[in-house]
C-alpha positions in Angstrom: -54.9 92.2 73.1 -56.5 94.4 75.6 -60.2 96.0 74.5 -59.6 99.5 74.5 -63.5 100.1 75.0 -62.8 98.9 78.6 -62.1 101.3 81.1 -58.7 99.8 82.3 -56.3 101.1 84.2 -52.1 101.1 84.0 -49.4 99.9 86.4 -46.1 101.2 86.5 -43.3 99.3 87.7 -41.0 101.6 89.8 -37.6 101.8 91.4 -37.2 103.7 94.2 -33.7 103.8 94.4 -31.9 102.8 97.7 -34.0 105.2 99.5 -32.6 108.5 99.5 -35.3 110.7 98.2 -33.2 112.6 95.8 -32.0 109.5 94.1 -35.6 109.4 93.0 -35.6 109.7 88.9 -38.1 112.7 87.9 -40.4 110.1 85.8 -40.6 108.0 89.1 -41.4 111.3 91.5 -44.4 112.3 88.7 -46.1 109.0 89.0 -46.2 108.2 92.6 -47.1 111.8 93.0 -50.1 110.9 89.6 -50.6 107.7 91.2 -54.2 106.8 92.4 -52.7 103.7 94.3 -49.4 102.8 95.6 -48.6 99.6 96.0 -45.2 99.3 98.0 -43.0 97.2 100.8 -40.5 98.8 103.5 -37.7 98.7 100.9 -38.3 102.3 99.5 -38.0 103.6 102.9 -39.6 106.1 105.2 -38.6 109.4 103.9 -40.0 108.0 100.4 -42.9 105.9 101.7 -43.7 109.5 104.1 -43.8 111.9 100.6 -47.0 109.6 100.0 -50.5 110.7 101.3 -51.3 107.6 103.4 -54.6 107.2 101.6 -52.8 106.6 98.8 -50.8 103.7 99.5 -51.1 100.2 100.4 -48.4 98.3 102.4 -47.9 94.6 100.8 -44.5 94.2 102.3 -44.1 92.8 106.1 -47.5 92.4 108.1 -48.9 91.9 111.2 -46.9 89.4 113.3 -44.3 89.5 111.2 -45.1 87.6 108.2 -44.9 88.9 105.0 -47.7 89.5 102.1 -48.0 86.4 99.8 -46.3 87.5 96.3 -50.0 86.1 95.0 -51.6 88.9 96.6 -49.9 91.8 95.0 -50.1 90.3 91.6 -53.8 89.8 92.1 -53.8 93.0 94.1 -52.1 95.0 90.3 -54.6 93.6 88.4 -58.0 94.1 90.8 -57.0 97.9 90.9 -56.4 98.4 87.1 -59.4 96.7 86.3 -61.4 99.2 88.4 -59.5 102.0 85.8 -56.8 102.9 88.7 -53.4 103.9 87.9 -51.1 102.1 90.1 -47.7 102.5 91.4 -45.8 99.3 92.3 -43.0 100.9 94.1 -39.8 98.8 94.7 -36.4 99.2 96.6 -33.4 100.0 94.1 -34.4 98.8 90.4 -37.2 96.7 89.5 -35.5 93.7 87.8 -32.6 93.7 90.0 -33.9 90.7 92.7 -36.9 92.9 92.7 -39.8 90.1 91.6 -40.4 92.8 88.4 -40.1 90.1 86.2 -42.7 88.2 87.6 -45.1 91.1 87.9 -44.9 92.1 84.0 -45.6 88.6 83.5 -48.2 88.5 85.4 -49.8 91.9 84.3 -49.3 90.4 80.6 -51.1 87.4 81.3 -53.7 88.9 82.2 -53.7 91.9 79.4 -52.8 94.9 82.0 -51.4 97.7 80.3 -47.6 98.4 82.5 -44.8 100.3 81.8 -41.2 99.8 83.6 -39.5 102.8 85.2 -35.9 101.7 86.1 -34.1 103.1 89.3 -30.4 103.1 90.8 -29.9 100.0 92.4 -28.6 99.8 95.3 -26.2 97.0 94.4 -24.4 100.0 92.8 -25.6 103.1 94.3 -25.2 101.6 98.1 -21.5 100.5 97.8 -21.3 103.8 95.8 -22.8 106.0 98.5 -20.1 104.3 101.0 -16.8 105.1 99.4 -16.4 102.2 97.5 -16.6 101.4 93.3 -17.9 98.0 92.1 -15.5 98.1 89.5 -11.7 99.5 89.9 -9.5 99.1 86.9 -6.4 99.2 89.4 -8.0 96.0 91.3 -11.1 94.4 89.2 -12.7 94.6 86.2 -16.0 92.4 86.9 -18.9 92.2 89.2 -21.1 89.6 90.3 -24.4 90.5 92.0 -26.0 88.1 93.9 -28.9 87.4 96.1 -28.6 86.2 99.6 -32.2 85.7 100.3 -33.2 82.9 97.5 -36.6 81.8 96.7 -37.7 79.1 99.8 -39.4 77.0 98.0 -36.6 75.9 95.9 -34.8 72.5 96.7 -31.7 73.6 96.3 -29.6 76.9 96.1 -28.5 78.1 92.5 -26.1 80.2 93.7 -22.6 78.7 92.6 -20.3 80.4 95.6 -17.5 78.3 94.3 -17.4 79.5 90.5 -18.3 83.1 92.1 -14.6 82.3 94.2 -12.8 81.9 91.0 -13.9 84.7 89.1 -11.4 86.8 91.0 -14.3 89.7 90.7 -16.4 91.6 93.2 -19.3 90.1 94.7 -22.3 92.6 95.9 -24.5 90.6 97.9 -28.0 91.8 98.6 -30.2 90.7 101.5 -27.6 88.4 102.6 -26.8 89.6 106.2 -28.7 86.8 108.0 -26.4 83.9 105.7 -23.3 86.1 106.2 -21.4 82.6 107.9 -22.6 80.5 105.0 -21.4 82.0 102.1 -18.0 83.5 103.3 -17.6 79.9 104.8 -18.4 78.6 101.4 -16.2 81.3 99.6 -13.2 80.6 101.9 -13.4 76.9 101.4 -13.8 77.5 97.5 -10.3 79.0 97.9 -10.5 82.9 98.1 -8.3 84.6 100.6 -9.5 84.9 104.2 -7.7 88.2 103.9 -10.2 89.1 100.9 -12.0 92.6 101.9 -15.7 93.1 103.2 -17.7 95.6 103.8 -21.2 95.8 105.2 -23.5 98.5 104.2 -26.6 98.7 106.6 -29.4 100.9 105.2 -27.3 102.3 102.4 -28.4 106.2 101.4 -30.9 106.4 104.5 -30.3 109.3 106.8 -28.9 106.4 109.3 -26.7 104.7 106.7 -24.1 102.2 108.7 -20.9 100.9 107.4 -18.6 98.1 108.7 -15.3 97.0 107.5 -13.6 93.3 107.6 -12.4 90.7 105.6 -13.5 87.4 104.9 -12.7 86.0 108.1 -13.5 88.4 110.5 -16.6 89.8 108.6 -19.0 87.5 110.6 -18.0 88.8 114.2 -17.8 92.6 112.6 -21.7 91.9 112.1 -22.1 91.0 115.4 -20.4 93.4 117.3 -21.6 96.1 115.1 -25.1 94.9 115.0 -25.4 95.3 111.8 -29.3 94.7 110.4 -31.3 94.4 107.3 -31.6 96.0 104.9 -27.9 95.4 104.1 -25.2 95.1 101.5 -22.3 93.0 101.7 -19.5 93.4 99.1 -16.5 91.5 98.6 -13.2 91.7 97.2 -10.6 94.5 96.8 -13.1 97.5 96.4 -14.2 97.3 99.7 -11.0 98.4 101.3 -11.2 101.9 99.2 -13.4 103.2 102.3 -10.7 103.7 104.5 -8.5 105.5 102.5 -11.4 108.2 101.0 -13.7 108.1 104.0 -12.2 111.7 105.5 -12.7 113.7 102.7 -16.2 111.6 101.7 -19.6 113.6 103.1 -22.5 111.4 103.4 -20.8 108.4 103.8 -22.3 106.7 106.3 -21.1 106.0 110.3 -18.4 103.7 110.7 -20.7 100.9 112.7 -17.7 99.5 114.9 -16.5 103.3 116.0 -20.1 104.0 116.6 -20.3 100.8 118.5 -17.2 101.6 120.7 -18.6 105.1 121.7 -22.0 103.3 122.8 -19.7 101.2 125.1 -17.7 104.4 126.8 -20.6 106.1 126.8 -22.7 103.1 129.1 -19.1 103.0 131.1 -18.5 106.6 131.4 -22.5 106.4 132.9 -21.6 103.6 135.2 -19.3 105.3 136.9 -20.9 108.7 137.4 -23.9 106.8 138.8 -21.3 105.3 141.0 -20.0 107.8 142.3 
């Protein structure tokens, strides 16, 4: 039981949403704006991160040289700053408990008698493929959803991610963080038995004023990436769903620039420069 004579502080759990500002919830807004410390990574992203006085936040996401605060730290980091009778803000990407380490924060924060509360947010395993044009669920196509994280824990010995039984589920798969292991899971998926011909999409900063989208299907979705340049943070969503871009994406606003036509105009563009500098 936490001493109530003690002068201790509360953390609040938050999701961000997938970054647009106005997917914010109003609870969330009030407390990073009541906040004394924010604790956040790049995940929220900059036109969140930039409604927050710099004096008020603290970066534990990617740092210097590239390498990324220790989960450790921030869970010593929570408790150090409620003890001193701070309220804190741990601000995540999309939804706390949705590959967002929230469990292990509460745990952490229980263990050691913090006071918390959990403030829930659109994830953007829903609200990203959303934002695009395209449903998780469709009852003309599928009727299930399997999210799934493409960025496991290092440290384990082997992956508990069961591609094969995902296959057979017949279901869409939302993949999150899994750009950089894009070959190894569709491989996987293909060789499990699901159609080459199965629809992907890749969602590429998904509600951010530069939101990307590019369209495959489970065998060409690896050199769509490539030739589209597509770059965390990312989405990847398979199955039938993913075709429904194309046929709402000319009456959609705010869905996103197709990646490959965007690509393709870079190109004519450089060509179109060539040749006036040649001339």
């Amino acid at each position: 039981m936490v001493d109530e004579s003690d002068t201790v502080g509360i953390v609040h759990l938050v999701g961000s949403g997938p970054g647009d500002p106005e997917l914010l919830t109003l609870k969330a807004a009030r407390l990073i704006d009541e906040a004394d410390v924010v604790l956040h990574d790049k995940l929220p992203g900059p036109e969140i991160l930039g409604m927050i006085p710099e004096e008020r936040r603290e970066d534990v996401g990617k740092r210097a040289g590239g390498e990324w605060t220790p989960q450790e730290y921030t869970n010593a980091r929570m408790v150090e700053l409620a003890r001193e009778g701070k309220t804190v803000v741990r601000l995540k990407g999309g939804d706390p408990f949705v590959f967002g380490r929230g469990g292990e924060e509460m745990e952490h924060l229980a263990e050691n008698e913090i006071p918390f509360d959990i403030v829930p947010g659109i994830t953007s395993a829903v609200g990203g493929p959303g934002s695009a044009g395209i449903p998780v669920t469709h009852r003309d196509y599928v009727s299930s959803v399997s999210f799934v994280t493409g960025h496991e824990d290092p440290t384990k010995d082997e992956s508990a991610v069961n591609w094969g039984a995902l296959a057979a589920t017949g279901g869409t798969l939302v993949v999150l963080m899994g750009v950089g292991k894009l070959p190894l899971y569709t491989a996987e998926l293909r060789e499990a038995g699901m159609s080459p011909e199965t629809p992907v999409a890749l969602i590429e900063r998904a509600t951010w004023p530069d939101m990307r989208v590019a369209t495959g299907t489970l065998e060409t979705i690896v050199d769509v990436r490539d030739e589209a340049d597509i770059e965390p943070p990312a989405i990847t969503i398979i199955g039938e769903v993913a075709a429904t871009r194309d046929r709402v994406k000319e009456f959609l606003r705010d869905g996103g620039i197709d990646a490959l036509a965007q690509t393709a105009e870079g190109d004519e563009s450089k060509s179109s420069e060539a040749e006036d500098t040649d001339e």
